[in-house]
N, CA and C of each residue as an Amber inpcrd file, in Angstrom:
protein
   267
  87.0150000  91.4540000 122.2620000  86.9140000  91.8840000 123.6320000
  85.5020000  92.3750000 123.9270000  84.8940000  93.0040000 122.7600000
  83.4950000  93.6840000 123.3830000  82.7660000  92.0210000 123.0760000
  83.2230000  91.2790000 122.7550000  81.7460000  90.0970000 122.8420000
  82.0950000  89.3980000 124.2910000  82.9990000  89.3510000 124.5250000
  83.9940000  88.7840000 125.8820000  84.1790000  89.6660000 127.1350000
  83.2830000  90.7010000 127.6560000  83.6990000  91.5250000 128.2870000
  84.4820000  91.5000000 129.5750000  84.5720000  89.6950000 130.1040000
  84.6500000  89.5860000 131.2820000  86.0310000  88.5840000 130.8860000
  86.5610000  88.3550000 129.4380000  87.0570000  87.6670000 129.1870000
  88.6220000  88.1320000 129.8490000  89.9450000  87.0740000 130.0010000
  90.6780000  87.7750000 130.9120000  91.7270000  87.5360000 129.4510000
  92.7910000  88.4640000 129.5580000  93.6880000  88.5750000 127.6640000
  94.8700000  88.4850000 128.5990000  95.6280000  87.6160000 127.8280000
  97.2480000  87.9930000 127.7350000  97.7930000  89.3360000 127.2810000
  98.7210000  89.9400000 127.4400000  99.2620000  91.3840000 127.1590000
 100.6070000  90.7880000 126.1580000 100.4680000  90.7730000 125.2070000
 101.8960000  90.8150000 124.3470000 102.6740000  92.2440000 124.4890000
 103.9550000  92.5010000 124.8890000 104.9380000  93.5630000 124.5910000
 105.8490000  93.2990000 123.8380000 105.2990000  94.2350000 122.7030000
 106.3900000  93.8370000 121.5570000 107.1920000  95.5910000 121.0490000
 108.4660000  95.1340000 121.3420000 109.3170000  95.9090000 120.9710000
 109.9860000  96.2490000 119.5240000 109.3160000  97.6820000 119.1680000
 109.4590000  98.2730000 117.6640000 110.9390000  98.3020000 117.5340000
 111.9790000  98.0020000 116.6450000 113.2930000  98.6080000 117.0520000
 113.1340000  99.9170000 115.6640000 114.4770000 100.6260000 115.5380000
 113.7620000 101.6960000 114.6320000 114.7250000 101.0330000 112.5020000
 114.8160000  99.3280000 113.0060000 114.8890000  98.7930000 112.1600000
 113.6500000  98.9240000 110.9580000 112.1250000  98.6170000 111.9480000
 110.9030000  98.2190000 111.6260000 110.1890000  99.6520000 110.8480000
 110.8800000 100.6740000 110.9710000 110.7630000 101.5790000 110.3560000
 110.6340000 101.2340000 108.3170000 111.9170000 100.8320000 108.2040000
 112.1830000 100.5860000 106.4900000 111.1430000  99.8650000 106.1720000
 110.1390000  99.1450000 106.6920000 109.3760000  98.5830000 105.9450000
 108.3600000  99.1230000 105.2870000 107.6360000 100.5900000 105.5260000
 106.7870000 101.0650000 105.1470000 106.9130000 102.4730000 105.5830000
 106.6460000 103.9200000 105.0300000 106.9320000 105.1390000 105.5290000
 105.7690000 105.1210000 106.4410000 104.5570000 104.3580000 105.9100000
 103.0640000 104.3860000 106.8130000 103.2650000 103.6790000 108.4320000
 102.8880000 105.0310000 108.7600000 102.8590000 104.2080000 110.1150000
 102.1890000 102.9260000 110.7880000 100.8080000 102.9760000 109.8800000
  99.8830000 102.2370000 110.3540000 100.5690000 100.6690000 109.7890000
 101.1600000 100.9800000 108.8230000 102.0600000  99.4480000 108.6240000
 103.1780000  99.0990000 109.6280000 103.5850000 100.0900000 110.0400000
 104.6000000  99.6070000 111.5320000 103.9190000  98.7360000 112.4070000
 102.9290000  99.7330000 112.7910000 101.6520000  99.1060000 113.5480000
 101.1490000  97.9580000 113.6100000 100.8910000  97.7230000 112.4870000
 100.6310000  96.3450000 112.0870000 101.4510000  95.2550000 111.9740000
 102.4940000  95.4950000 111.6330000 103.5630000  94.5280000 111.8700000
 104.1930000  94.1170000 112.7590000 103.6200000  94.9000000 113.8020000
 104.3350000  94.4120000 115.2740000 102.9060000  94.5700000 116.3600000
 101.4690000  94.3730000 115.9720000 100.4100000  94.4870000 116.9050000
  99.9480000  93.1990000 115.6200000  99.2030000  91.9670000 116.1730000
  99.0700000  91.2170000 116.1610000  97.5240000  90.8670000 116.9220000
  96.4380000  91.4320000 116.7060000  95.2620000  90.9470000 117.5370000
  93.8370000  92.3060000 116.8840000  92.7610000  92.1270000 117.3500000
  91.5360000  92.8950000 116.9110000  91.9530000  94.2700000 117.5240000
  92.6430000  94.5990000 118.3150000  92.8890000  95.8370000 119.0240000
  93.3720000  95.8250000 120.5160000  94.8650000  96.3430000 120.9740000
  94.9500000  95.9660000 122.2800000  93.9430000  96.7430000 123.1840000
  93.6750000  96.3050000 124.2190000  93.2850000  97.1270000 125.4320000
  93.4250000  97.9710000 126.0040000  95.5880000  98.3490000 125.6590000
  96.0020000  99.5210000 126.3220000  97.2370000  99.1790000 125.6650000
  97.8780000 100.3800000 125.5750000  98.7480000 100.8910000 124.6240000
  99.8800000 101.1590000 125.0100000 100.8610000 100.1100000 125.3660000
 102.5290000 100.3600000 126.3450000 103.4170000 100.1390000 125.0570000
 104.1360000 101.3840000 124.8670000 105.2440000 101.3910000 123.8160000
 106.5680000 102.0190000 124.0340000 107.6120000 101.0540000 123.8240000
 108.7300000 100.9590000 124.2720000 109.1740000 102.6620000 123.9530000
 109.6520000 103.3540000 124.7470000 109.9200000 104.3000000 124.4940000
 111.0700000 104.3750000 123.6630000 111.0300000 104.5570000 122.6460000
 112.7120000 104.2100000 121.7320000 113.3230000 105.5530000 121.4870000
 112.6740000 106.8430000 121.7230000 112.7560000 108.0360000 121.1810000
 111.6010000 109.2380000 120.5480000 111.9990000 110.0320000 120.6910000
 110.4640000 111.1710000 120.5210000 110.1560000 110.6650000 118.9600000
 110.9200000 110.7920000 118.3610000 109.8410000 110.3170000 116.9930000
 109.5060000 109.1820000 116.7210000 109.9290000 107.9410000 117.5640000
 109.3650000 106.4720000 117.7830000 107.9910000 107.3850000 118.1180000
 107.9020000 107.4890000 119.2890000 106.3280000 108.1630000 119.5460000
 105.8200000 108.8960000 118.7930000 105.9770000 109.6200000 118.2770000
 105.7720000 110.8710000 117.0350000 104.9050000 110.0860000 116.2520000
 105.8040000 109.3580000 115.6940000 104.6700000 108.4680000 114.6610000
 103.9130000 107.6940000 114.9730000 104.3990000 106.7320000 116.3430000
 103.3530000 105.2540000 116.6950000 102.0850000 106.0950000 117.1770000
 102.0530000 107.6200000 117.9410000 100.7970000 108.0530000 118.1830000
  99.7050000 108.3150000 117.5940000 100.2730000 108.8650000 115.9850000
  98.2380000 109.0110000 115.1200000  98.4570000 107.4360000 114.9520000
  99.0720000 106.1570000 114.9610000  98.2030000 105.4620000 114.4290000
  97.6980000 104.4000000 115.5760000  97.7340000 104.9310000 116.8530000
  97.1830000 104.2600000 117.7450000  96.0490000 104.8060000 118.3910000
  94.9460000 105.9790000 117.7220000  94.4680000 107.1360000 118.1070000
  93.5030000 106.5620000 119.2250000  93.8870000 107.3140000 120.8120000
  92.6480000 106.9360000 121.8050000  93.6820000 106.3560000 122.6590000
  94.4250000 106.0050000 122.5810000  95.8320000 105.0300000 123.4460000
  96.7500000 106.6930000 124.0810000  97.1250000 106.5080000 124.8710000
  97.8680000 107.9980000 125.4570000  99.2290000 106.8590000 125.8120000
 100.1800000 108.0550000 125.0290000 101.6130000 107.4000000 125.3050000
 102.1400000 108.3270000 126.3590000 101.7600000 108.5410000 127.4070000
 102.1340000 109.7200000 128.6080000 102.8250000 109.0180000 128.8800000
 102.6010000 107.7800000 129.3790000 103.8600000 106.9950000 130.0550000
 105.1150000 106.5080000 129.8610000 104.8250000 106.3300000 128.0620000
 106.1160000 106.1770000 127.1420000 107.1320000 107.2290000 127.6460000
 106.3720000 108.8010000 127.4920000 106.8840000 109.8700000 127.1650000
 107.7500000 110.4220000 128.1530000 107.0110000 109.6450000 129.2060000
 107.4580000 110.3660000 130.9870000 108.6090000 109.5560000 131.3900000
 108.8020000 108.1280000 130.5270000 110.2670000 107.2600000 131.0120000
 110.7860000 107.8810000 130.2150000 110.7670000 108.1450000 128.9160000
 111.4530000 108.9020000 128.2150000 112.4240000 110.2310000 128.4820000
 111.5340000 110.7000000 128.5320000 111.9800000 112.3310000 129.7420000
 112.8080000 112.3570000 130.5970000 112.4860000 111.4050000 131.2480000
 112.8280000 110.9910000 133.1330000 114.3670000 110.2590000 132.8210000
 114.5090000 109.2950000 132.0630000 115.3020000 108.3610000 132.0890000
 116.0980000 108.0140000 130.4050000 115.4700000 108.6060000 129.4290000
 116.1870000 108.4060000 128.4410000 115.8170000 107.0260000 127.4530000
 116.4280000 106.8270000 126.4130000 115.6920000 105.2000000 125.7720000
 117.3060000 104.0170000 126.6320000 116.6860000 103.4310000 127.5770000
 117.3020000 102.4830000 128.1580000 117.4520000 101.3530000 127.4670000
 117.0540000 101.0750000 125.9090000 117.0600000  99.9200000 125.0970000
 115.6570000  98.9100000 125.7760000 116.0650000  98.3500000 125.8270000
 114.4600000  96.8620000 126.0630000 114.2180000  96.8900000 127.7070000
 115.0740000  97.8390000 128.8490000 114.5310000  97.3890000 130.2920000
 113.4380000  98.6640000 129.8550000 113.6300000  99.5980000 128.6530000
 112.3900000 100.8080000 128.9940000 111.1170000 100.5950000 129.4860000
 110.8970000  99.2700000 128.6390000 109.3770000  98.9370000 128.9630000
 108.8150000  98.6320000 129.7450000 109.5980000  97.8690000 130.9260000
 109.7610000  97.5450000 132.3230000 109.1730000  99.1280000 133.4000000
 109.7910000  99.9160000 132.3170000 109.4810000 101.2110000 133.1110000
 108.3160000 101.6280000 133.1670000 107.5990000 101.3910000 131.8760000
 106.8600000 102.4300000 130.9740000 105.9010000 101.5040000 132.2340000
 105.7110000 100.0110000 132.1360000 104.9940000  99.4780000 133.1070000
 104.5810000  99.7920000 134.2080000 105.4530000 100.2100000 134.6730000
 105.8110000 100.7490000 136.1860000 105.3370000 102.1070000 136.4020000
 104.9450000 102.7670000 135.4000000 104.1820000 104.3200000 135.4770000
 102.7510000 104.2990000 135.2570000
């Protein structure tokens, strides 16, 4: 992206379930197993629950999950329309 600055990106939303957990206690391996690219642009994560966020936050450091946090709050983990939400904030 920084050699491309004007370049225009697709947005992948990919939904952690708290299956993706067992694969590694490290977060940054969650991370990785479901982020797929040099670094997104901006940081929309399915709100699945406070410690879904708990952990996906140190390893996304600089990304603010306010919006995760605020469908969360507001509305609860709605399963897969959450993200629809998180969008929408």
């Amino acid at each position: 992206m920084a050699a491309q600055p004007d370049a225009v990106v697709a947005c992948v939303t990919v939904e952690i379930c708290s299956a993706a957990f067992y694969l590694d206690d490290d977060e940054g391996v969650l991370v990785s197993a479901c982020l797929f690219s040099d670094g997104p642009g901006a940081a929309l994560v399915h709100p699945g629950g406070r410690d879904v966020l708990d952990a996906i936050g140190p390893a996304i450091p600089g990304y603010s999950l306010a919006e995760s946090r605020s469908v969360l709050q507001t509305h609860g983990n709605m399963s897969s329309p959450s993200i629809l939400f998180v969008l929408e904030e």
